[in-house]
C-alpha positions in Angstrom: 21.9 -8.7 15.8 21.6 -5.0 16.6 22.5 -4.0 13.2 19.7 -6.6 12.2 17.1 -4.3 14.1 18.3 -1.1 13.2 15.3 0.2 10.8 13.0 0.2 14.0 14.8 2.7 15.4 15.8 5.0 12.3 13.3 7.3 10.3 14.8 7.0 6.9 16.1 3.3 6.4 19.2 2.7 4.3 18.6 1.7 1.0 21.0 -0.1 -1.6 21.4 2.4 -5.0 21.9 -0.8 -7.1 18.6 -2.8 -5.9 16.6 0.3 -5.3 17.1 1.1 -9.2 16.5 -2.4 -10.1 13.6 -3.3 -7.8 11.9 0.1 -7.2 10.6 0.9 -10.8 8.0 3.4 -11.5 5.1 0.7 -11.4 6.3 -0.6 -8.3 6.3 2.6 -6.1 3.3 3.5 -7.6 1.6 0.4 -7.0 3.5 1.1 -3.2 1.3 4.2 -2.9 -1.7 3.0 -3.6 -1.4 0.3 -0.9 -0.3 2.9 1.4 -3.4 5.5 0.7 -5.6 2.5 0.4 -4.3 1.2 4.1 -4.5 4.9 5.7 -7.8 5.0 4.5 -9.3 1.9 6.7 -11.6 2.8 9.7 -10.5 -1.1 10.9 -6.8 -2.5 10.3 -8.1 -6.3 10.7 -7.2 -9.2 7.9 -9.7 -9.4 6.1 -10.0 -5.4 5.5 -6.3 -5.3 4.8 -6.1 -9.0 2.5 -9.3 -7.1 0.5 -6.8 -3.6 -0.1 -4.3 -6.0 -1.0 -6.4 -8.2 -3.7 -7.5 -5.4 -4.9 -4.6 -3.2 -6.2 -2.7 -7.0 -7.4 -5.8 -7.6 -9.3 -5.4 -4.0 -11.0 -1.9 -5.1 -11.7 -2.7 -8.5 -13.3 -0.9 -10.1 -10.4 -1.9 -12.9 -8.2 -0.4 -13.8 -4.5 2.5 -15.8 -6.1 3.7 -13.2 -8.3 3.9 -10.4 -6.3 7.0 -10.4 -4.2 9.4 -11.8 -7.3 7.7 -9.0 -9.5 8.7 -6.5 -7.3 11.9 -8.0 -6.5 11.1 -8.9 -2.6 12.0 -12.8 -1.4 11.1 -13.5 1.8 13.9 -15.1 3.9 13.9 -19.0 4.1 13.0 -20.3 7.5 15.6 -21.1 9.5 15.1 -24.8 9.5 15.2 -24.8 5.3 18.2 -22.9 5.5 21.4 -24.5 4.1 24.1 -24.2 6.2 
């Protein structure tokens, strides 16, 4: 479980060559830092000012909710419960 937590506590998280090269393509990091510059640049980090930064940039990007994490390669883990064990 400690493992698990480990990139709270370190600056620079480990990160895997192979999925970093396959994931982390040009348009994704650049897409990355325009969330990022568009997040540092909020006077208020509520919901609705952060969902707006996020529709935004996916609309520039032609990509919808649903698309997003598979186009860039993130899944979300199954809950627990839908897990197949």
């Amino acid at each position: 479980m400690a493992q698990g937590a480990r990139f709270y506590y370190v600056d620079t998280p480990e990160m895997d060559e192979k999925a970093t090269a396959k994931f982390l393509t040009p348009d994704v990091r650049e897409m990355l830092n325009q969330i990022a510059d568009a997040i540092e640049a909020l006077s208020d980090y509520t919901q609705p000012s952060l969902e707006e930064v996020f529709k935004n940039i996916m609309a520039d990007y032609n990509l919808g909710f649903g698309k997003s994490p598979s186009h860039c390669g993130w899944r979300s883990p199954a809950p627990r419960s839908a897990r197949a064990f």
